[in-house]
N, C-alpha and C positions, 0 to 999 in steps of 0.2 A: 439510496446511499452509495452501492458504486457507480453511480452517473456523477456524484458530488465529487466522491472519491478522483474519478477518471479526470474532469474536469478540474477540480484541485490539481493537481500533477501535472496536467497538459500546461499550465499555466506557469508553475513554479520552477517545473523543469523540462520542457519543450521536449519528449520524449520522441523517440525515432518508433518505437515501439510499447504498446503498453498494453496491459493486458488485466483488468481488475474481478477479480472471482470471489463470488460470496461464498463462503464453505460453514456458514450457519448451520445447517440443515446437518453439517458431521457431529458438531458438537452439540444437540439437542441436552437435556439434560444436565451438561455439564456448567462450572461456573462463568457468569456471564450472559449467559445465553438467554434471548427473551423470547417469547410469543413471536411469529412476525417475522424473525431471523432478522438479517443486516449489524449484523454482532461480530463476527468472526471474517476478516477477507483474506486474499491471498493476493500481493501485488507482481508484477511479471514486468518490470522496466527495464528499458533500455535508453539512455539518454550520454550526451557528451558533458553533461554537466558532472559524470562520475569517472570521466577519464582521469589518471594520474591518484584518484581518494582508494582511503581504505573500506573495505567492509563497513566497519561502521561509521566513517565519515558517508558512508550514501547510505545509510539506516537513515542515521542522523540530518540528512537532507530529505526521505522522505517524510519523519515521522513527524520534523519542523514544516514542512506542507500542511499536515493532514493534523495541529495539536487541534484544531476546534473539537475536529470529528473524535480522535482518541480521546479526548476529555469529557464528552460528550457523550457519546451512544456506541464508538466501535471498540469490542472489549479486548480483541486481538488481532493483528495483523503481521503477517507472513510476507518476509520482505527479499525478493531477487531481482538484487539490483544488478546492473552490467555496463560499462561502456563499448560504444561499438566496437564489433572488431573481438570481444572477448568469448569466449565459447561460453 
């Protein structure tokens, strides 16, 4: 799933940087969470498709990437978006 994840986003928003982490394994037990993990990621972008938007206008461009998967199978995703150039 973050191979999908990575490759969804390289595609939708040509990233300078990306970085996708499964953190399943934190939330064992809690809701959402299956057997197997791949439930829970954390995304680490950096792309110029977020220059000049807000916070959540680049939520909102990642999570429009990734609706199959969030509709799907990922039951939360931790989103740090950045355009270049931003700390």
């Amino acid at each position: 799933m973050a191979e999908r994840i990575a490759n969804k986003l390289e595609q939708a928003l040509a990233p300078l940087h990306l970085n996708v982490i499964d953190e399943s394994h934190q939330h064992q037990g809690h809701g959402g969470w299956r057997e197997g993990g791949e439930t829970h990621f954390r995304v680490e972008i950096v792309s110029v498709a977020f220059a000049g938007k807000s916070r959540l206008e680049r939520h909102r461009l990642v999570n429009g990437a990734l609706a199959q998967e969030l509709a799907e199978s990922v039951h939360a995703l931790a989103i740090a978006a950045r355009a270049p150039g931003e700390g």
